[in-house]
C-alpha positions in Angstrom: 37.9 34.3 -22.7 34.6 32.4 -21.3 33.2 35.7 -21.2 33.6 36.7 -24.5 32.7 33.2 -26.0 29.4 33.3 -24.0 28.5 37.2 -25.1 29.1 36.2 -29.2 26.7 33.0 -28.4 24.1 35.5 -27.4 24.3 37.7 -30.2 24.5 35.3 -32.8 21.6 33.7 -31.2 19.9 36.9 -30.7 20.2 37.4 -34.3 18.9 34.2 -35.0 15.8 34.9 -32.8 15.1 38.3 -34.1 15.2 37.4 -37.7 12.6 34.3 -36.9 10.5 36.9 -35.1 10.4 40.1 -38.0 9.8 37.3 -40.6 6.8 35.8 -38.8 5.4 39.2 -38.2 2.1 39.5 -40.8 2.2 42.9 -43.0 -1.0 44.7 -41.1 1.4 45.2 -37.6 4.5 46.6 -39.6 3.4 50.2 -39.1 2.6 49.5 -35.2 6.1 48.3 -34.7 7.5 50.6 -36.8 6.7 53.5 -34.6 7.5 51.4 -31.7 11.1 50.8 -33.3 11.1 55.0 -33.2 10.4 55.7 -29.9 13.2 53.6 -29.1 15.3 55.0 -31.3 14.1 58.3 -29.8 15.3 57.1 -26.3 18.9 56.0 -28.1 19.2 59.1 -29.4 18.7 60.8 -25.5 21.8 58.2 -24.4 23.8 59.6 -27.1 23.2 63.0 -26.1 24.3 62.3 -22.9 27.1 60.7 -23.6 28.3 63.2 -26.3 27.8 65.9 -23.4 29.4 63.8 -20.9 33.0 64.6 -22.1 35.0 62.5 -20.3 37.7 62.4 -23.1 37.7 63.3 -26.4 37.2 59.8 -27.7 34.0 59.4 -25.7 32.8 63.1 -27.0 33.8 61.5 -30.8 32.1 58.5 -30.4 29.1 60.4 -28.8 28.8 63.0 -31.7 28.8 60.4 -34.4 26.0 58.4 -32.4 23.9 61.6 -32.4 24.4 61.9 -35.9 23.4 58.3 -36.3 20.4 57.8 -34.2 18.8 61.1 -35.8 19.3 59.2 -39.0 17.3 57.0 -37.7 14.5 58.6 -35.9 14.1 60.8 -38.7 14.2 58.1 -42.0 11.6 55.8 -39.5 9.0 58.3 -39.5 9.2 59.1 -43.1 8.5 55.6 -44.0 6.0 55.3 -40.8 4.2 58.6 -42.6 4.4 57.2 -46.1 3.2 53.9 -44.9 0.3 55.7 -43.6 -0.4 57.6 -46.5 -1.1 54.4 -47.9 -4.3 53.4 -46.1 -6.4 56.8 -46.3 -9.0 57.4 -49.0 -7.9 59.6 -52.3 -9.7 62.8 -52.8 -12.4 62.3 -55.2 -12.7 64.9 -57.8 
């Protein structure tokens, strides 16, 4: 029971942290981070591969499928905004 008391004090207060940290973070270092954020998500998405192929029971082959699913989701939707973000800052075309 101390166990689990103690690991929901660390993520509420990691939740606390992280929100004090993204909100603090000026608008010039969101793209950075962003594709930061997607190389970890990249490195997710290699654990849920392996634990998809890992098979152990069908539960754990499930659950591994739907994080595959999931963290190519992510990867994917991060660099479209990363690119469109981008896309903002070079020069139009002149005609």
């Amino acid at each position: 029971m101390d166990a689990l008391i103690a690991g929901i004090t660390i993520f509420v207060l990691s939740i606390f942290v992280g929100f004090e940290i993204i909100t603090k973070i000026p608008p010039t270092l969101h793209t950075p981070l962003m594709s930061g954020s997607n190389a970890i998500s990249g490195i997710t998405l290699v654990g849920a591969i392996l634990s998809a192929g890992a098979q152990h029971t069908l539960v754990t082959a499930t659950l591994g499928g739907v994080a595959v699913v999931f963290a190519t989701i992510n990867v994917v939707g991060g660099f479209m905004v990363t690119n469109r973000m981008l896309e903002m800052f070079k020069k139009k075309p002149s005609s």
